[in-house]
C-alpha positions as CSV (number, residue, x, y, z in Angstrom):
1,X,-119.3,-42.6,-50.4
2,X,-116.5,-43.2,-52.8
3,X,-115.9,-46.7,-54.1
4,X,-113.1,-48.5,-51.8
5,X,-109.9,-49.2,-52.7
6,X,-109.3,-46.2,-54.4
7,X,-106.5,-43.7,-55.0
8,X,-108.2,-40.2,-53.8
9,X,-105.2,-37.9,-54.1
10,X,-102.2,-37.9,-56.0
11,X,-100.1,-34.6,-54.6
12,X,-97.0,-32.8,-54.7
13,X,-95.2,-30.2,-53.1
14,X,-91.6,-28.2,-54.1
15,X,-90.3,-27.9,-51.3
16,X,-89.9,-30.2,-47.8
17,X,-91.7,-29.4,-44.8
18,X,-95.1,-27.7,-46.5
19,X,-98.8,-29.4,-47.2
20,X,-98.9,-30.6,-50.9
21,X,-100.9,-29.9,-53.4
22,X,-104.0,-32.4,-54.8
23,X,-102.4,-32.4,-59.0
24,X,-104.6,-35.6,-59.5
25,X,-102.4,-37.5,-61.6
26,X,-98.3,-38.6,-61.4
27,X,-95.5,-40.6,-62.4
28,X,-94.0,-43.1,-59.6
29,X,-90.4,-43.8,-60.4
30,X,-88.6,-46.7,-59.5
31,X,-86.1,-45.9,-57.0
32,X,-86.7,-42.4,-57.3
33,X,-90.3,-41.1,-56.4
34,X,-93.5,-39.4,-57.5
35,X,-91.7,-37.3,-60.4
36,X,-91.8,-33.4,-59.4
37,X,-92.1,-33.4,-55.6
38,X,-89.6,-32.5,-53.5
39,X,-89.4,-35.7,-51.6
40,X,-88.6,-38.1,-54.6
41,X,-84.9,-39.2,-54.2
42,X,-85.1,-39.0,-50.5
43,X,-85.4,-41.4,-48.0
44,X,-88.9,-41.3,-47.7
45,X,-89.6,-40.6,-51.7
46,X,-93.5,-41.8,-51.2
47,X,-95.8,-41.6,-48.2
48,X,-99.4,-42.8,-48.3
49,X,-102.0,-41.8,-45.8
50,X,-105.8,-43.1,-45.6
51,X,-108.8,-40.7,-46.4
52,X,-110.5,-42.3,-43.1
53,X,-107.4,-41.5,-40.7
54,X,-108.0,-38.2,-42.0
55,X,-111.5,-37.5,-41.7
56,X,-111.1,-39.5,-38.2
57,X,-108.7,-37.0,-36.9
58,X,-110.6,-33.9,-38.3
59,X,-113.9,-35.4,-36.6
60,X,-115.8,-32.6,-34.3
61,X,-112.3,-29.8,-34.9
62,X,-114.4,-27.6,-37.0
63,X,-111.6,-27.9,-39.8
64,X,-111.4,-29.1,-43.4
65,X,-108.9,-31.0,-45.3
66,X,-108.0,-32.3,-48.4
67,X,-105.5,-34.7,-49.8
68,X,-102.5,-33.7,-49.7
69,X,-103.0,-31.3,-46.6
70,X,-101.0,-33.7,-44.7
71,X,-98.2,-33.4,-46.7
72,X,-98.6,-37.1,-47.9
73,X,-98.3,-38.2,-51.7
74,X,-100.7,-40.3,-52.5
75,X,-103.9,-41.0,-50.2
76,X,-106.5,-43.6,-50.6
77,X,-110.0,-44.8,-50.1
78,X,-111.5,-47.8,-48.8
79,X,-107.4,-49.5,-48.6
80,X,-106.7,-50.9,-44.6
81,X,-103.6,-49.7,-43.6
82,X,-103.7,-50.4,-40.0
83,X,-101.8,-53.3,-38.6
84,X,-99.5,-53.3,-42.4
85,X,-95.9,-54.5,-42.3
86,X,-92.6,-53.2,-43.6
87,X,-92.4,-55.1,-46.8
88,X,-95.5,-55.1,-47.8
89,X,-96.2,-53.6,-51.2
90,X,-99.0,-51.5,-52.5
91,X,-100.6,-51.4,-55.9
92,X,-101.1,-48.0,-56.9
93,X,-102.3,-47.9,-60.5
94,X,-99.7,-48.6,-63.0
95,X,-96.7,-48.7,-60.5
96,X,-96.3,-50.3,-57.0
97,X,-94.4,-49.9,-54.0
98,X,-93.4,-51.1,-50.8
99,X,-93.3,-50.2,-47.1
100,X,-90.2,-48.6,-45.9
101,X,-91.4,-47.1,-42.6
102,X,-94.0,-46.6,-40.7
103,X,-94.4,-43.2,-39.0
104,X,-91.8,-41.2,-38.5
105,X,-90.0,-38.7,-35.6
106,X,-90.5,-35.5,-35.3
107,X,-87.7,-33.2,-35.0
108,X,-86.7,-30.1,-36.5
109,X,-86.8,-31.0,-39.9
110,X,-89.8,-33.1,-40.4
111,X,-92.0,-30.9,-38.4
112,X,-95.2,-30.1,-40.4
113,X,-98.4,-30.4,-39.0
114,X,-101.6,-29.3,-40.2
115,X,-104.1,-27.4,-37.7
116,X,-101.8,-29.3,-34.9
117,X,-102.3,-32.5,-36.3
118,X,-99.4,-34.4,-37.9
119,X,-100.8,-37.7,-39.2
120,X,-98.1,-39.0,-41.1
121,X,-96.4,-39.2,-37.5
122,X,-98.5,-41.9,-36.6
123,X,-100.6,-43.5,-39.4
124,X,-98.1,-42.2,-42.7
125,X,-96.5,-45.3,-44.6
126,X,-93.5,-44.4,-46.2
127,X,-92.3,-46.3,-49.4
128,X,-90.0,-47.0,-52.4
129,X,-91.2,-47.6,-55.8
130,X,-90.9,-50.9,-57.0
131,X,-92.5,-50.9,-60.3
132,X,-92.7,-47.6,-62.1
133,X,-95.7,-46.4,-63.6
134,X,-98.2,-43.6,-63.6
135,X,-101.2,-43.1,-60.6
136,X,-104.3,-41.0,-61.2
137,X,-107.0,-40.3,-58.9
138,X,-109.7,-43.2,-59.4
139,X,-107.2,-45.9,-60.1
140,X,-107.6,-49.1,-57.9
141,X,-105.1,-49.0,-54.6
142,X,-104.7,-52.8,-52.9
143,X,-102.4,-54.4,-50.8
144,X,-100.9,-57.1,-52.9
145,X,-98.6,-58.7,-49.9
């Protein structure tokens, strides 16, 4: 079991619309984004998805995943994200951020899903940075309000 609180996955992808890839280490840019994925400057630079809403979803469906599979940016471990506000700001190693959405719609441009299941949907938080400053997997990950 890994220690709670914990930043699992730090990931990026080129281009919209695909799973991202685990790179274990980033720089979160105020205003901006995680520097080098294709979401940063958007209006959803950062999402952030729990490891338990993943392995929750992938319970009994015979498939594996990893961070990043769900096309979010940063996921954690151990961090209670149910029930959080917009507003609310994350610490995420060096930098923090703050809630901008919570889910999204899906149309034809924000369709991803992986094996069928599109968890940022539902359970994704989508924020701004706040504070810049670098996030590596194993830095701390708390909800500061």
């Amino acid at each position: 079991m890994l220690e709670p609180g914990l930043v699992v996955g730090v990931s990026t992808s080129e281009w919209r619309g695909t799973g991202k890839i685990n790179v274990g280490n980033g720089y979160l840019e105020r205003d901006y984004g995680l520097l080098g994925d294709a979401h940063a400057g958007t209006e959803r630079p950062v999402s952030v998805l729990a490891l338990e809403c993943i392995e929750e979803a992938i319970t009994g469906k015979g498939i594996a995943a990893k961070p990043g599979d769900f096309a979010e940016n940063i996921t954690v471990n151990g961090l209670n994200l149910e029930g959080i506000a917009i507003g609310a700001r994350l610490a995420l190693g060096e930098a923090e951020v703050e809630v901008i959405q919570i889910g999204k719609v899906i149309d034809a441009s924000h369709a991803f899903n992986f094996h069928g299941l599109a968890l940022l949907v539902s359970r994704g938080c989508f924020c701004r940075v706040v504070k810049s400053g670098r996030v590596r997997v194993g830095d701390r990950a708390k909800v500061l309000s």
